[in-house]
Each structure stands twice: as C-alpha cells, then as structure tokens.
SERO-4910 file (N, C-alpha, C, O; in steps of 0.05 Angstrom, whole numbers):
BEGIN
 pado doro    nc1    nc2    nc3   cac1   cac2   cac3    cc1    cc2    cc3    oc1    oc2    oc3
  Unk    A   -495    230    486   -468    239    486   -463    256    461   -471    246    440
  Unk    A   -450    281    460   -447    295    442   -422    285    425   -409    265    431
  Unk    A   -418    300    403   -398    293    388   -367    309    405   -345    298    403
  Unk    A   -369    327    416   -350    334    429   -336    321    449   -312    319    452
  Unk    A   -361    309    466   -354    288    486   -340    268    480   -320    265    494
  Unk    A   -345    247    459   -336    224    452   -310    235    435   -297    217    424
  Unk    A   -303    262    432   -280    268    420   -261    272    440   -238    266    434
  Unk    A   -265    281    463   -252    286    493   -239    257    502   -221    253    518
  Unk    A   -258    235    483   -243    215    509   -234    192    489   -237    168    489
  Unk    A   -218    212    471   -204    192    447   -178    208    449   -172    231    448
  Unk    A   -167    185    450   -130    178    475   -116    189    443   -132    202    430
  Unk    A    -89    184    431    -73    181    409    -46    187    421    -33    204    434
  Unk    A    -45    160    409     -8    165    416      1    173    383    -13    162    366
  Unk    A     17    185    377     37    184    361     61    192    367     68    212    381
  Unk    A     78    172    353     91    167    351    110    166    322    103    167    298
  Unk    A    142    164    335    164    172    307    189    145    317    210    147    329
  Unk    A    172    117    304    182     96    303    223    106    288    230    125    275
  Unk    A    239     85    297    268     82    285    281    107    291    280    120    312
  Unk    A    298    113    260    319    135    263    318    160    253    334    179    255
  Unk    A    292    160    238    280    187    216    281    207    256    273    207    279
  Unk    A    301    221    234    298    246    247    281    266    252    284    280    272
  Unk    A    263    270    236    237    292    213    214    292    234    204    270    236
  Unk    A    207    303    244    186    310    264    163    338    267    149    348    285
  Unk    A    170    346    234    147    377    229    123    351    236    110    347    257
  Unk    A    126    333    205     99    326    202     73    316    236     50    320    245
  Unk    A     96    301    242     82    282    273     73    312    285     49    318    284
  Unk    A     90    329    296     76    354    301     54    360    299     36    360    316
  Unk    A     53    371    265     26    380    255     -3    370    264    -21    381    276
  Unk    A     -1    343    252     -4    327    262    -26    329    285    -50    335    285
  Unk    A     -3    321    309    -15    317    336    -23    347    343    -44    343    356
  Unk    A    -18    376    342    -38    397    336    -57    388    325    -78    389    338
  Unk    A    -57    377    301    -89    385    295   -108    358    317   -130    361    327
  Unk    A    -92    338    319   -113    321    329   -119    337    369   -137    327    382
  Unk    A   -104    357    379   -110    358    400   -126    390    385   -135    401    406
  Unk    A   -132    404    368   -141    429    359   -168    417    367   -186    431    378
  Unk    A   -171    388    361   -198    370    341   -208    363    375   -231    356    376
  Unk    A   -196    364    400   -212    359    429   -203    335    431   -221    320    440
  Unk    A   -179    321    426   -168    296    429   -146    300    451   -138    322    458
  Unk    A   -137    275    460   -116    281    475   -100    267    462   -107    246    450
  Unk    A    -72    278    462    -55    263    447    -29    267    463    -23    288    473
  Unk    A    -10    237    462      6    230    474     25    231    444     19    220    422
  Unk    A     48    247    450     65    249    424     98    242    437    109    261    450
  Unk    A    112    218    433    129    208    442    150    216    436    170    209    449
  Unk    A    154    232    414    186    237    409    200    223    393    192    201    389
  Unk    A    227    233    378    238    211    356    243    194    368    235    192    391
  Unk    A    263    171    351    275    152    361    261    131    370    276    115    381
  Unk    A    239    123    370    227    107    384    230     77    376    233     68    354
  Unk    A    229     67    394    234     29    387    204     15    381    187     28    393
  Unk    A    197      1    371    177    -12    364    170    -17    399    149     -7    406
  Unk    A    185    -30    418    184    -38    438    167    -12    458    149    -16    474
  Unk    A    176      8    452    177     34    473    149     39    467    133     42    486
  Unk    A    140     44    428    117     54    422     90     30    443     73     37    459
  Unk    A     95      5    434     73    -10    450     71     -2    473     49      6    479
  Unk    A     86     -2    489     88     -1    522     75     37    519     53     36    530
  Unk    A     78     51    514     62     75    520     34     77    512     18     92    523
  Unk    A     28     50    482      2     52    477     -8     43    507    -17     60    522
  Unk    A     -7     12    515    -12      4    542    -11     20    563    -33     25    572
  Unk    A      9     31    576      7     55    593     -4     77    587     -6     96    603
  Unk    A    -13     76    558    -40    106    567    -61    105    552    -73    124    542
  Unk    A    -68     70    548    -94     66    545   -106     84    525   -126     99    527
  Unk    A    -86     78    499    -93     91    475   -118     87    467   -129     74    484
  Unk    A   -136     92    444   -149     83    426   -147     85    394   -162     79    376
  Unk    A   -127     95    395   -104     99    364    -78    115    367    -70    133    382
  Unk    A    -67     99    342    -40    102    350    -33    116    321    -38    104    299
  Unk    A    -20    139    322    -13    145    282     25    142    282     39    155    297
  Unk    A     33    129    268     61    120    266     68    140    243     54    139    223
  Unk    A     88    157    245     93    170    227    123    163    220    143    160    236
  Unk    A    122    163    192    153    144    178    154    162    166    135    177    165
  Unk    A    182    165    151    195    179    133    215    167    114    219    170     90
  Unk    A    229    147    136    256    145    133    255    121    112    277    114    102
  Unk    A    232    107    106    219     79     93    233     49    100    239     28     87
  Unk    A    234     57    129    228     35    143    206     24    156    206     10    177
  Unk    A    186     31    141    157     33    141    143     -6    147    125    -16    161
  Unk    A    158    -15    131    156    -48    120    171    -66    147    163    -87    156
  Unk    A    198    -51    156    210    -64    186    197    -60    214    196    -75    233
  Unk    A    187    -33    209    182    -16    229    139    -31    239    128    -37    260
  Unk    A    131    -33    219     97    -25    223     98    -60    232     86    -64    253
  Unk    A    108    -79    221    101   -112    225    113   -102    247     93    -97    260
  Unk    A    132    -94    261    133   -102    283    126    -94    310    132   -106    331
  Unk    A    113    -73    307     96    -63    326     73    -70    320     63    -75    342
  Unk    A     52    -75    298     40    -93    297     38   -122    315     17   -130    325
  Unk    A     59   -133    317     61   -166    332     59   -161    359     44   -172    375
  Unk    A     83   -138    366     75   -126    390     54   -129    403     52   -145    421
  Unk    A     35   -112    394     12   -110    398     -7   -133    405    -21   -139    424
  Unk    A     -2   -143    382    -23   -175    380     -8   -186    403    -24   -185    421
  Unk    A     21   -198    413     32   -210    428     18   -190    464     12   -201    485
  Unk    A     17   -169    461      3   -163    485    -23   -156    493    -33   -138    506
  Unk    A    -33   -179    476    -69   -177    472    -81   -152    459   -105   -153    456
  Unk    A    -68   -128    452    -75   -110    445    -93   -100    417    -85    -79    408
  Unk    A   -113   -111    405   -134   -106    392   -147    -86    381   -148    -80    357
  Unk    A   -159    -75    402   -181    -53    394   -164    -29    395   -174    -10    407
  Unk    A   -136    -25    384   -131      5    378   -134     12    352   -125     -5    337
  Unk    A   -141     27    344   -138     40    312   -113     49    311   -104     68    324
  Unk    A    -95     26    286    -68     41    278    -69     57    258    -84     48    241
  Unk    A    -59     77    251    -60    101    221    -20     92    229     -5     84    247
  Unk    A    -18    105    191      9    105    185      9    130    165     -4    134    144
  Unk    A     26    147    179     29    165    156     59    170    150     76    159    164
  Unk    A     66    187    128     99    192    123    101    180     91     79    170     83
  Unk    A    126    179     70    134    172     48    126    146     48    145    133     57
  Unk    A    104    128     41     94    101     37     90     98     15     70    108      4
  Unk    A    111     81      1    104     80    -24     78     67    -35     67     50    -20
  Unk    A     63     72    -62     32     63    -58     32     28    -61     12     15    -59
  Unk    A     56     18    -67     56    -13    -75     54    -23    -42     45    -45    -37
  Unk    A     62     -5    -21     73    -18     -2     39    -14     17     40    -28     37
  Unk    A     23     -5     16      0      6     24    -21    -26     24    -39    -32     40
  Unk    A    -17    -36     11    -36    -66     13    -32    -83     32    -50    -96     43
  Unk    A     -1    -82     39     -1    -97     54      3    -90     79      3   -106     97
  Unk    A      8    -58     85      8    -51    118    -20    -55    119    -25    -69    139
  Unk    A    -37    -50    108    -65    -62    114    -73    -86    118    -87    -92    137
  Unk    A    -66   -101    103    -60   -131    106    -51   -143    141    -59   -162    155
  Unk    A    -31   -121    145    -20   -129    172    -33   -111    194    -21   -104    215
  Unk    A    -58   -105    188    -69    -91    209    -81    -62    208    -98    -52    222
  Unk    A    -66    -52    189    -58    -14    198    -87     -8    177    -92    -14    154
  Unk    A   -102      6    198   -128     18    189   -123     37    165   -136     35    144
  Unk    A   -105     54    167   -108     71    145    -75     88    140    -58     92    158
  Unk    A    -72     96    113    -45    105    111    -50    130    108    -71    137     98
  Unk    A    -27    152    118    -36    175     98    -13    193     93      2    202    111
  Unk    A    -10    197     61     18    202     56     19    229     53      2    243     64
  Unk    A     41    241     39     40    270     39     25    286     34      7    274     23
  Unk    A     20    309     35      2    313     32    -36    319     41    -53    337     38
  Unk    A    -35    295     50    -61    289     68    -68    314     77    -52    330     86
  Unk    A    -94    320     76   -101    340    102   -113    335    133   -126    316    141
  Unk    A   -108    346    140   -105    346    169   -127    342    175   -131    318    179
  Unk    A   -143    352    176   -171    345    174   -187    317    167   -205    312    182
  Unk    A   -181    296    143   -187    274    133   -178    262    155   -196    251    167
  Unk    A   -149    259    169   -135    246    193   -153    260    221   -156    248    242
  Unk    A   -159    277    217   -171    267    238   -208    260    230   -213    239    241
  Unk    A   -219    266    223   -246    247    214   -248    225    207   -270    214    210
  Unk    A   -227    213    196   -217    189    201   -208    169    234   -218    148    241
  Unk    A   -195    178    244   -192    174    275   -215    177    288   -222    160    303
  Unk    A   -233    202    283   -256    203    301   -275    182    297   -286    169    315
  Unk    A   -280    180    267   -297    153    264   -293    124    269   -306    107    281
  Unk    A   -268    122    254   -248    102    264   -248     92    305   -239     71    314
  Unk    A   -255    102    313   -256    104    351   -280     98    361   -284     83    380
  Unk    A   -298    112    346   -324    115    351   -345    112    329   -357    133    322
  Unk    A   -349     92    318   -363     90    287   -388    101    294   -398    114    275
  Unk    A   -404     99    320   -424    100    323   -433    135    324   -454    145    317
  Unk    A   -414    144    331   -414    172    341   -422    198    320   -421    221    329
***
C-alpha cells in the first residue's frame, strides 16, 4: 500500500465546538488536510459536544481536530472526550488546536487529546502528525 493510499482512506472531522465564532483557522486547516489526499468532514460553527460525536460515528472518522478559540477549551474537550468513551469510541485520534494556554496542554492530554496545536503551527506538522498518528505503520 502506498503512502498515498493509506492517505485516501483517512476520514477527519473537524470541527468548531461552542460559541467561538472564528472559522479562518478550522478552514485552513481542513484545506490543507484535504490538499494532503484526506477526506475531511468540516462541520461548521456552533457545534455541541453532542453533535461533534454523533458525526464522528456517522462518518466513521479516524481523527477528529477540535478547533477552540474562545478558551472553552477545558469545558468543551472533557466533554466530548466522555462522549466518546461513553459510545465505545476509542481508536480516533483527537488533535486540538486554537488559543490553548500552555499550562492547560497537560492535561487535555491527560484526558485523551493526542496532540495540541496552537497558533501558529504549520500546516504541514498537523498534518504529518494525523498521517502518522492514523497510520503509525505507514
């Protein structure tokens, strides 16, 4: 299997958990991860912790990148987190990106979230990160 292949059949939802309005970054974003041969499911503001799980499930994600702004980052990530766990949901790779402060970064890890990535980041690291993150083997 080529590296392109196993990039074709890596799902991503992102998503724009709460009330943050700000939606360049999730954008960018989900461009580069569909530039990168991904498919990506990009949900739109507003989203309820409730809404984001139920689309991971209905389209059979394999990562999910939660993009915060608004730093409800600490309300928002535990509880889609439980979500998740509460509907057997396991093997997705969560990323968090958006204004995370660095004190607050130990413990979204703590609660699950594979990797943070704050401003800044390049687009590129997020997705080589996801690709490996999906597919370690690959």
């Amino acid at each position: 299997m080529s590296a392109e292949d196993s990039d074709a059949k890596i799902r991503v939802v992102v998503a724009k958990p709460g009330l943050d309005g700000h939606d360049r970054g999730a954008k960018i974003i989900a461009r580069a991860l569909r530039d990168a041969g991904m498919e990506v499911i990009y949900t739109g503001l507003h989203q309820t912790p409730e809404q984001i799980v139920n689309t991971v499930i209905q389209e059979d994600a394999d990562a999910v990148g939660l993009s915060i702004l608004s730093g409800a980052h600490m309300t928002l990530v535990p509880r889609v987190m439980e979500l998740l766990r509460e509907q057997g949901v396991e093997d997705v790779v969560i990323t968090v990106g958006g204004t995370i402060p660095a004190e607050d970064i130990p413990e979204l890890r703590r609660l699950g979230v594979a990797e943070v990535f704050t401003p800044g980041s390049p687009t590129q690291a997020i997705v080589d990160f996801i690709r490996t993150a999906v597919h370690p083997d690959a």
